[in-house]
N, C-alpha and C positions, 0 to 999 in steps of 0.2 A: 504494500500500500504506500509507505513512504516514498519509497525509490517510483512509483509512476507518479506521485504528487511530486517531486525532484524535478524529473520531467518536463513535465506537464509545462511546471514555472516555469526552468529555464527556457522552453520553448515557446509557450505563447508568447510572449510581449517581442521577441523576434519575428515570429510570425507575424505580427499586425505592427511592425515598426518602433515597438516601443523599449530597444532595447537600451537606449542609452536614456531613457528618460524614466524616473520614478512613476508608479502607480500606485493608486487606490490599493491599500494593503488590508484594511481592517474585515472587510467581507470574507477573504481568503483569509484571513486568521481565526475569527467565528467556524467559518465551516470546517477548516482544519482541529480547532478542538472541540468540535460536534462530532466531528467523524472519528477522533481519538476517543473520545469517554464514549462513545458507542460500541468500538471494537473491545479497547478492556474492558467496560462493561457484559456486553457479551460473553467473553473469554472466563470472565471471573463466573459468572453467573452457571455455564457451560460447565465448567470445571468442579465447582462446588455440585449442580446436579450429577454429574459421571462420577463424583465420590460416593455422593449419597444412594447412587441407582446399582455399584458395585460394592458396598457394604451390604447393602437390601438383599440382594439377589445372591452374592457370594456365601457370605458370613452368616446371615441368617435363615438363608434359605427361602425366602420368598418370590414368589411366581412374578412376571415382570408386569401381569396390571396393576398387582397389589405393591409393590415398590413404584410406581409410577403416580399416586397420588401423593406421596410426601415432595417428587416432584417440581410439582406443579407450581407451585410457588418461583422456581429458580427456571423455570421456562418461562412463565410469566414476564420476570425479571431481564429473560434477555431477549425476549419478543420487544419490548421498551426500549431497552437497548439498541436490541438492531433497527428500529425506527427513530433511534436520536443517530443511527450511524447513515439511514437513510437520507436523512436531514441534512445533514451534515454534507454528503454526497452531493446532493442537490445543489447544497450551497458553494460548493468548489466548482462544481464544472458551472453553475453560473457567473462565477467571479471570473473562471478563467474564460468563459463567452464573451461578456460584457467587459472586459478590464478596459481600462481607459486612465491618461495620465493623470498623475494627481494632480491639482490646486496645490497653487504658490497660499504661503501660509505667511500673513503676518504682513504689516506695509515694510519691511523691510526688503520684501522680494517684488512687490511691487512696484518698488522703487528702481531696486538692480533692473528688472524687466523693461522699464520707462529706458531708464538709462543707457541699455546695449542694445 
């Protein structure tokens, strides 16, 4: 996931010309940690039910529908999850759609701007 977000960057804003010039970063930093606490989220969520669905099953001996209601809760949990990661998704490949260069910030730049 990272390494095609890596990508991604370094190649849009070359793609659409804007490689020597700053962009609008804050949308692509939302969607990137929407799309991070989605994936751990998930992972953790995943991991805690595979403990608890091989404890059930192994160790105590229980059939997998009756180990699959204690479950439910940490399925729950990363169904949530994989839709904060959905979200998240969404919001990257629109930022890298729509990027566009930042705003000069400050009468200081619109000063230098006037002035060259």
């Amino acid at each position: 996931m990272l390494l095609n977000l890596t990508f991604f960057y370094f190649a849009m804003p070359r793609l659409r010309n804007l490689s020597e010039a700053r962009y609008e970063e804050r949308l692509g930093h939302w969607g990137f940690w929407l799309l991070s606490a989605g994936v751990v989220g998930m992972s953790l969520a995943f991991g805690v039910a595979g403990v608890i669905q091989s404890y059930l099953e192994r160790v105590q001996g229980l059939p997998y529908m009756v180990a699959a209601d204690p479950m439910r809760l940490w399925m729950l949990l990363a169904f949530a999850h994989g839709l904060l990661a959905v979200a998240g998704g969404i919001v990257v490949v629109y930022h890298l759609l729509a990027m566009r260069p930042a705003r000069a910030r400050g009468v200081a730049a619109g000063a230098l701007a006037a002035a060259g």
